[in-house]
Steps between C-alpha positions, in 0.01 A plus 500: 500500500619838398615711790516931562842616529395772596781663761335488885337850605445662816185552553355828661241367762490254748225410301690439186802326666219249650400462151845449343584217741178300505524187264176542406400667164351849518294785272294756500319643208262809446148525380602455137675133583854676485736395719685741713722307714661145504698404791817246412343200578267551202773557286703132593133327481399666161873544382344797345773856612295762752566757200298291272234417644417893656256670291370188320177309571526194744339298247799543223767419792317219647305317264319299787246270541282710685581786208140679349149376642667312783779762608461448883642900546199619262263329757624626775499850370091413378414391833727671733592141669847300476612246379761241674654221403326422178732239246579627145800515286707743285706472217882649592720644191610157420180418409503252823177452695574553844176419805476773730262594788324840436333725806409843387337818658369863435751749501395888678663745503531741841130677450364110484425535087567199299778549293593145385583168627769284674594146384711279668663176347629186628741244294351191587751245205671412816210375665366332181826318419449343881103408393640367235764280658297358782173429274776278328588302773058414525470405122649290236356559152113605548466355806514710831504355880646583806447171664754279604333197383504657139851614512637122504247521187656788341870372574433169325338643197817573291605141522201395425464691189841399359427138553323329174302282713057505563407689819233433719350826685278414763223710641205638610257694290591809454876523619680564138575180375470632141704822577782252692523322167486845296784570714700175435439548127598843578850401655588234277698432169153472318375825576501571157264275394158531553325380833153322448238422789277222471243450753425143507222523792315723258440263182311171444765226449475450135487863432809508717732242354370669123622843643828336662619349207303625144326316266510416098221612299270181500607422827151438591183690431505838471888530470515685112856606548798441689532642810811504723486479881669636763794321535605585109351919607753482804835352328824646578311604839266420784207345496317496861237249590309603764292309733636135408317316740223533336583321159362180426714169538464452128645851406750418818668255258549696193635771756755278625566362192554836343736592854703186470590502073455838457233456181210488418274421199139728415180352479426329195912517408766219485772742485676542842565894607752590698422655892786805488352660800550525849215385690347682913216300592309601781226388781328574818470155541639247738700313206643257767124423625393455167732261421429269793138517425560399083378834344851613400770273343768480723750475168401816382524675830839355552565720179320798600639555795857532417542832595255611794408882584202499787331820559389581830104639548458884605463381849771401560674777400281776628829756482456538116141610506565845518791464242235372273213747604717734404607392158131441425414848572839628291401291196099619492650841510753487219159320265249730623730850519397523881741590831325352737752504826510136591266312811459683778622322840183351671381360125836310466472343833161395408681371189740352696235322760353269235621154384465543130372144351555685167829615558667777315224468236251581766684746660583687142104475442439670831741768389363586212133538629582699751741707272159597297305662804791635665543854332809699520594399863630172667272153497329485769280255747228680324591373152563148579289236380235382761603138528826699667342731682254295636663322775343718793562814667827387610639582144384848503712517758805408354829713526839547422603307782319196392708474112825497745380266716428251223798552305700486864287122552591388113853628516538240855309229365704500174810530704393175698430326202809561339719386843275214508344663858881568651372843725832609541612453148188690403500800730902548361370501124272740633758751694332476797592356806283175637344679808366723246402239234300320782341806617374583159410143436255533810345863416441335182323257573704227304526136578887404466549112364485208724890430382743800541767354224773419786600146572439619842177584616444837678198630750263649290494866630 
């Protein structure tokens, strides 16, 4: 970013050495937009010299954001009331767009007349850079979690991408199996190709195997012309089956077949095609149950489940919710041009209070409902579905308090998990001593495991 060189100047008020030392970005224009002072701050932020930008408009030395019909110093002037801390960015001399933090007021002069206005900038690339870098560490391709069960998820992803071999992703509904094998298709050597879903759950068996693996014109009735399936549409790329378990034990065979040799032939066709893909199949089935009880081949999931990625339901990891909320409420404003600020606190520990059996699905449904009635301001209890809102008085109650105290009861219980129930070993993960993790253990009403992890049992305190 270009940068004044202006020499230093001593300023001729206390007023104006204040000014001159403060990091943040300052100017003040008259009541034709012309700016009549511009402290040095504004001139490292803007990289625009204090002699050029006097006497010009703030528009032709900012080029903001907020510049024209949004220009947060023309409201305040309009209505007489400031703004603070409202996000926009400007455009330095380098033509690089730099986020700042505007706050503006009216400017008097000593009788009390208006006689302009004050703005005052703050470079916030410092602050974005660190957003940046820690919303890395919580996602890996499109998919965003803080949770520490996901994280061994996320860290196992790249090897699972660059293997060749079929994945199984296990899950509820709901919690991203298709975007978890977007993302492996993503991170892989095929991404390239094309990636082709295929619902088998969704389609009669016959219609299924026709759409798996094409037909020849003739094939049977109906069938005029050739017509390739999805195998051939996803070749030199992915090809994702979802919900397996629920293919017939006929289609099971040709699957397996198709898994094991690699080809394939068309209805109607004696001429064997070649499977170039790379095939995610996925379930929120018990496979293993299903095999004992002779509805799935155990061959074929022997050959499914070479690679294994097993998503964990929302409930479980109740720390991502408002993660989620919030990129729900980020993406219905960048579709429907809207700046609606987020969820407001006692909303997201409502949010946070249920069990969702639908998952992220559900969640991103509940979202986007309330996202319609909610304005210009924060979702609120008020614009939360009733099936939500609807579990007594108690949730109207709801605070701040109670989204830390769940968060503070998942964070323990996935902490316990993780050290197979070792207390100690749990409360150090934490950074808190064990006094304290027993003490917040028993405000939270938590029942610890019957096993603490040790060889040698302890007193339960």
């Amino acid at each position: 970013m270009a940068r004044s060189k202006d020499r230093p100047r001593q300023a001729g008020t206390p007023t104006e050495a204040i000014l001159e030392s403060i990091s943040d970005g300052v100017f003040t224009v008259d009541l034709e937009w012309r700016i009549t002072s511009f402290n040095r701050a504004a001139e490292q932020i803007t990289g625009v010299a204090r002699r050029d930008a006097l006497g010009r408009t703030c528009a032709d030395v900012f080029r903001s954001s907020m510049c024209g019909e949004h220009c947060a110093l023309r409201h305040t002037l309009a209505s007489g009331r400031p703004i603070i801390g409202k996000s926009a960015y400007i455009v330095d001399a380098d033509g690089e767009r730099i986020p700042i933090s505007v706050s503006t007021a009216v400017l008097r002069d000593g009788e009390g007349r208006v006689v302009g206005g004050a703005e005052t900038f703050r470079d916030l690339s410092e602050v974005e850079a660190l957003r940046d870098e820690l919303a890395g560490r919580f996602r890996v391709g499109d998919l965003s979690s803080r949770s520490p069960l996901m994280q061994r998820v996320f860290e196992a992803l790249p090897a699972v991408a660059a293997s060749p071999g079929t994945v199984l992703v296990l899950g509820e509904t709901g919690t991203g199996k298709e975007l978890v094998a977007r993302t492996i298709h993503a991170l892989g050597p095929r991404s390239a190709g094309p990636f082709v879903a295929v619902n088998c759950g969704a389609l009669p068996d016959t219609l299924l195997e026709s759409e798996l693996f094409g037909y020849k014109a003739g094939a049977f009735t109906g069938a005029q012309r050739d017509k390739p399936g999805r195998f051939a549409a996803a070749r030199g790329g992915t090809l994702f089956l979802d919900e397996i378990g629920e293919i017939s034990p006929a289609l099971q065979v040709r699957l397996l077949r198709v898994l094991q040799e690699r080809t394939y032939e068309p209805l109607g066709s004696n001429r064997t095609e070649s499977a170039d893909v790379r095939v995610i199949v996925a379930t929120n089935r018990d496979l293993e149950q299903e095999v004992r009880q002779g509805r799935f081949r155990e061959d074929l999931y022997y050959r499914v489940n070479v690679l294994r990625v097993e998503l964990h339901p929302l409930r479980r990891r109740r720390e991502d919710i408002p993660l989620l909320a919030g990129e729900f409420v980020a993406r219905c404003n960048r579709l429907q041009h809207r700046a609606v600020p987020g969820v407001a606190p006692e909303a997201l520990s409502l949010l946070m209070a249920h069990d969702w059996p639908g998952n992220i699905r559900e969640l991103g449904n509940v979202v986007e409902r309330a996202f319609v009635s909610c304005g210009d301001r924060p979702i609120g209890i008020a614009d939360l579905p009733g099936e939500l809102t609807a579990r007594g008085a108690a949730a109207a109650g709801l605070g701040v308090r109670t989204a830390h105290e769940i968060l503070d009861a998942e964070a323990i219980r996935a902490a316990l998990e993780r050290h197979g129930g070792n207390r100690l070993a749990a409360a150090q993960e934490l950074g808190i001593h064990k006094t304290t993790f027993f003490r917040r253990v028993r405000k939270l009403g938590l029942e610890l495991p019957a096993r603490d992890g040790r060889r040698r049992r302890e007193p339960v305190e």
